[in-house]
DSSP file (Angstrom, degrees, kcal/mol; ACC not computed):
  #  RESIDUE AA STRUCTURE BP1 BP2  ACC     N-H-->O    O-->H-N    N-H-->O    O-->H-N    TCO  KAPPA ALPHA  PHI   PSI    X-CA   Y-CA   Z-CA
    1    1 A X              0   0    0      0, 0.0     2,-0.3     0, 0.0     3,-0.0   0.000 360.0 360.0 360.0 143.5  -47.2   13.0  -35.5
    2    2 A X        -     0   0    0      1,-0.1     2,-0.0     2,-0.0     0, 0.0  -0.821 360.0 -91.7-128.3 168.8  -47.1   16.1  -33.9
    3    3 A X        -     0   0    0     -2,-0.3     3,-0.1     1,-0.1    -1,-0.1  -0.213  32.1-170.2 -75.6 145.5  -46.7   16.9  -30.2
    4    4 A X  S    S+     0   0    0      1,-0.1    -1,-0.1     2,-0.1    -2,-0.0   0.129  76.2  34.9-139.4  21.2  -50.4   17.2  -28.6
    5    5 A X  S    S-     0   0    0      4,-0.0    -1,-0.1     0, 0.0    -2,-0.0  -0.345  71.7-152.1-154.1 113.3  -49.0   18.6  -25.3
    6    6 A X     >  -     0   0    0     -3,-0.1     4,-0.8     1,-0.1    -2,-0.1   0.307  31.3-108.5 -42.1-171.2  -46.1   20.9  -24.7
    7    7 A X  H  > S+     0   0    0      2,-0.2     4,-1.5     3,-0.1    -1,-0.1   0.355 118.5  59.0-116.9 -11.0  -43.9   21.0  -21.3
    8    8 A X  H  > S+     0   0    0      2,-0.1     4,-2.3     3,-0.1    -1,-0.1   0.809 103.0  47.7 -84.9  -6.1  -45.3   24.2  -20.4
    9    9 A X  H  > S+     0   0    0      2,-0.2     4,-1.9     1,-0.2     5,-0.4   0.875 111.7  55.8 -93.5 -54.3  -49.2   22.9  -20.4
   10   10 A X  H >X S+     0   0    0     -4,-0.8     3,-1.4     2,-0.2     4,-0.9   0.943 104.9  48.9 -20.5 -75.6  -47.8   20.1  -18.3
   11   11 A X  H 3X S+     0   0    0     -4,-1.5     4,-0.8     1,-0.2    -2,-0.2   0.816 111.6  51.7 -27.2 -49.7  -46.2   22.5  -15.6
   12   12 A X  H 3< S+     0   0    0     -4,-2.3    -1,-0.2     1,-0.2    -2,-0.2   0.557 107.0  50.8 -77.2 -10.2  -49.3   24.2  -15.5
   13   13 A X  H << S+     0   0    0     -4,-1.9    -1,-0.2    -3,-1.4     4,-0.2   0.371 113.5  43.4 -81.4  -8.4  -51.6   21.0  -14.9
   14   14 A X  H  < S+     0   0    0     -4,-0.9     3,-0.4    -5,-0.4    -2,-0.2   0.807 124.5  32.1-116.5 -35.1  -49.7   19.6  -12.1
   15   15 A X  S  < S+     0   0    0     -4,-0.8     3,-0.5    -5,-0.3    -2,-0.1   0.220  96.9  92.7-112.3  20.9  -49.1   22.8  -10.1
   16   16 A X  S    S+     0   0    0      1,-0.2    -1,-0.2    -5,-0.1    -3,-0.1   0.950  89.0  45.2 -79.7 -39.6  -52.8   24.3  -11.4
   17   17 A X  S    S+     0   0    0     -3,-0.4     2,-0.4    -4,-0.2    -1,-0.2   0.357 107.3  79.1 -92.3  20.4  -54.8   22.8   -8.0
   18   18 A X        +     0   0    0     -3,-0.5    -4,-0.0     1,-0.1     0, 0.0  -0.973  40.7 173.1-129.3 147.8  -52.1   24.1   -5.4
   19   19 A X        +     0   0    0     -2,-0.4     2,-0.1     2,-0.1    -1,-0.1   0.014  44.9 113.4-139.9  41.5  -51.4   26.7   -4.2
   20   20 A X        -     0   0    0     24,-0.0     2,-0.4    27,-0.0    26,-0.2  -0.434  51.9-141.0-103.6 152.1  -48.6   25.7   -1.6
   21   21 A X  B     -A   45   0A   0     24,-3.9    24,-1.7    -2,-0.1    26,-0.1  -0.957  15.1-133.1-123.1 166.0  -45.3   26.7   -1.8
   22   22 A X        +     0   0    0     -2,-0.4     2,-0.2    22,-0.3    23,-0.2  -0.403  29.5 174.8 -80.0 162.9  -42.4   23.9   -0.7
   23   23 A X        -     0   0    0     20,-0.4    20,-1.1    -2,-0.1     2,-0.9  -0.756  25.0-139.4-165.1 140.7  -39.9   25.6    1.7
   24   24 A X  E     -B   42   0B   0     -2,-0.2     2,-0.8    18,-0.2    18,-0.2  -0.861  20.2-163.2-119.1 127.7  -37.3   23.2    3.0
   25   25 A X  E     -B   41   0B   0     16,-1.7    16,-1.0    -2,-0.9     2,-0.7  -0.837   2.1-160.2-117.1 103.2  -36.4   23.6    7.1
   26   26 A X  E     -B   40   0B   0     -2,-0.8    14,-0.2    14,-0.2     2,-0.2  -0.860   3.2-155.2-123.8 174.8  -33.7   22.4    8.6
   27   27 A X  E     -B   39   0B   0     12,-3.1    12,-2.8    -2,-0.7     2,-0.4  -0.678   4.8-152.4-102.0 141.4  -33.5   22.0   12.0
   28   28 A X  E     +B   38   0B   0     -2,-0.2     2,-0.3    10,-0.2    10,-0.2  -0.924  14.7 175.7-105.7 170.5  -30.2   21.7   14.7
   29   29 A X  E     -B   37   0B   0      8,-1.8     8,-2.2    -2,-0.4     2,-0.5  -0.977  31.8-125.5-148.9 147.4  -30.7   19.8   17.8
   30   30 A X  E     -B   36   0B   0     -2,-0.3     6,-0.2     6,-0.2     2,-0.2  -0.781  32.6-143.6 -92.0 135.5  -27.0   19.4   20.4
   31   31 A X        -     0   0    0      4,-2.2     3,-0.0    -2,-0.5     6,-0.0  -0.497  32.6 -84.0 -85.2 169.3  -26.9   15.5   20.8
   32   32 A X  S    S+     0   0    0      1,-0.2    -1,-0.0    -2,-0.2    -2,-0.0   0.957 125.2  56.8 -34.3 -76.3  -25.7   14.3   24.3
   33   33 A X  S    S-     0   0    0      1,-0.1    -1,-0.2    -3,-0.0    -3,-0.0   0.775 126.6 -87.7 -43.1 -30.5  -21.8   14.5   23.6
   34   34 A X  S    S+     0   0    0      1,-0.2    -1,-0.1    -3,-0.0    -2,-0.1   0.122  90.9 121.9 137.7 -31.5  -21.8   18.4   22.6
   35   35 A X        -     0   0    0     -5,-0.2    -4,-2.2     1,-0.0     2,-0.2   0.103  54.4-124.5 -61.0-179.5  -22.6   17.9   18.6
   36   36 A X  E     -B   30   0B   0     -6,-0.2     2,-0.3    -8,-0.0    -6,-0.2  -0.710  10.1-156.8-106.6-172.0  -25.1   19.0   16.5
   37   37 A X  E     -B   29   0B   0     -8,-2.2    -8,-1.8    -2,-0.2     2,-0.5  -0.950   2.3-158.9-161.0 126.6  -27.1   17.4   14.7
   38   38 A X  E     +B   28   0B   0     -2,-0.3     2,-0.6   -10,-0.2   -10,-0.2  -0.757  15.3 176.9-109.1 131.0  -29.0   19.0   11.4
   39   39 A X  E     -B   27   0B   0    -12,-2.8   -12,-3.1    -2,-0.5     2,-0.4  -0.955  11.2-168.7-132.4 142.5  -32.3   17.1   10.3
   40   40 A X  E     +B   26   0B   0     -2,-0.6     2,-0.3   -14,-0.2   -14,-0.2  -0.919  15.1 168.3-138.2 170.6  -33.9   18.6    7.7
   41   41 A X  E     -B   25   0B   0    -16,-1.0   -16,-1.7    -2,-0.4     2,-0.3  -0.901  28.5-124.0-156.3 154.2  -37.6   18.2    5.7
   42   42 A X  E     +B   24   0B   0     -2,-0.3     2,-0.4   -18,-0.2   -18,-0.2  -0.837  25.9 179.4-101.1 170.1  -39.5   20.0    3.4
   43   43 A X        -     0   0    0    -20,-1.1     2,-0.5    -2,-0.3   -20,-0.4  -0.955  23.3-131.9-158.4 153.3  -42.9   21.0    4.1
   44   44 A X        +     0   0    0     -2,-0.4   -22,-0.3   -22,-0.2     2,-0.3  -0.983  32.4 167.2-130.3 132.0  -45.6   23.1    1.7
   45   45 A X  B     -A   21   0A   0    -24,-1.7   -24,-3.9    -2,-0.5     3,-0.1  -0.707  34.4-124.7-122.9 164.5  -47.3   26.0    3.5
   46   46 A X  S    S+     0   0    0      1,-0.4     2,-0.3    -2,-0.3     3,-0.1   0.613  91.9  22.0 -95.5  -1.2  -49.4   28.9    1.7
   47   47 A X  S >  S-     0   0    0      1,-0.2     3,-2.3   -26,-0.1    -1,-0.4  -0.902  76.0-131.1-169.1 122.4  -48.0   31.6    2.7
   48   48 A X  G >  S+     0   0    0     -2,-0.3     3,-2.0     1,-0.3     4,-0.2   0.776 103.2  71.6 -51.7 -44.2  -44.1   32.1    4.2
   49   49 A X  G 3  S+     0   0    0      1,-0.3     4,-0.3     2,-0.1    -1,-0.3   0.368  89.1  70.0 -16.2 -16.1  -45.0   34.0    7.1
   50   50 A X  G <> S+     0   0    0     -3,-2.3     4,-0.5     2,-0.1    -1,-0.3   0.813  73.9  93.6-100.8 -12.3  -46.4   30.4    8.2
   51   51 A X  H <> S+     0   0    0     -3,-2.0     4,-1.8     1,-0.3    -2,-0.1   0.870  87.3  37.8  -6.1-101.5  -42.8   28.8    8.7
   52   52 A X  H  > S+     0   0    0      2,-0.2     4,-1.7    -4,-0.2     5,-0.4   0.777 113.0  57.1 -36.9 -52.5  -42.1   29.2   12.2
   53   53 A X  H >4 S+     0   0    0     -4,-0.3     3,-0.9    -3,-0.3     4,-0.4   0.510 115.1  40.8 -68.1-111.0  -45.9   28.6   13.4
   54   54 A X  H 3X S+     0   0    0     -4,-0.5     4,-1.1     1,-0.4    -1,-0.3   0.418 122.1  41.4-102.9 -58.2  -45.5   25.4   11.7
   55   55 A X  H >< S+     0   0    0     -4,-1.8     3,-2.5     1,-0.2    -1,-0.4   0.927 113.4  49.7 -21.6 -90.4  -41.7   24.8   13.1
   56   56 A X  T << S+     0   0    0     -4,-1.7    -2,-0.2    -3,-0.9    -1,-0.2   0.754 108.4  59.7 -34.1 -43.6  -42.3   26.1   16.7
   57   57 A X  T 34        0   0    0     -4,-0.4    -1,-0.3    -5,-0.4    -2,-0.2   0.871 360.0 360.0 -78.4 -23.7  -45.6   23.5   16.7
   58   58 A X    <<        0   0    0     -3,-2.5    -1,-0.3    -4,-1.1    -2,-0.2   0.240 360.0 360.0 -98.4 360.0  -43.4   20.7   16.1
């Protein structure tokens, strides 16, 4: 039986209706006692330039 879809037609079917890119932000915040504390997320924006806006709103 032969193969009736490859791993590149795949790739392109799941990432074909987006047009977001992932970009993963982390954040520090100083806790009470003096540490930091790093929390980090991903998020999908269109365009990098939107990072901070989307940071800063948060």
């Amino acid at each position: 039986m032969a193969k009736q879809q490859s791993f590149v037609d795949k790739v392109n079917k799941r990432g074909a209706g987006s047009d977001l890119i992932p970009v993963k932000v982390i954040v520090a915040s100083k806790t009470d006692k003096g540490s930091y504390r790093f929390n980090e997320k991903f998020i999908k924006v269109k365009d990098l330039s939107e990072v901070e806006k989307v940071v800063k709103g948060e």
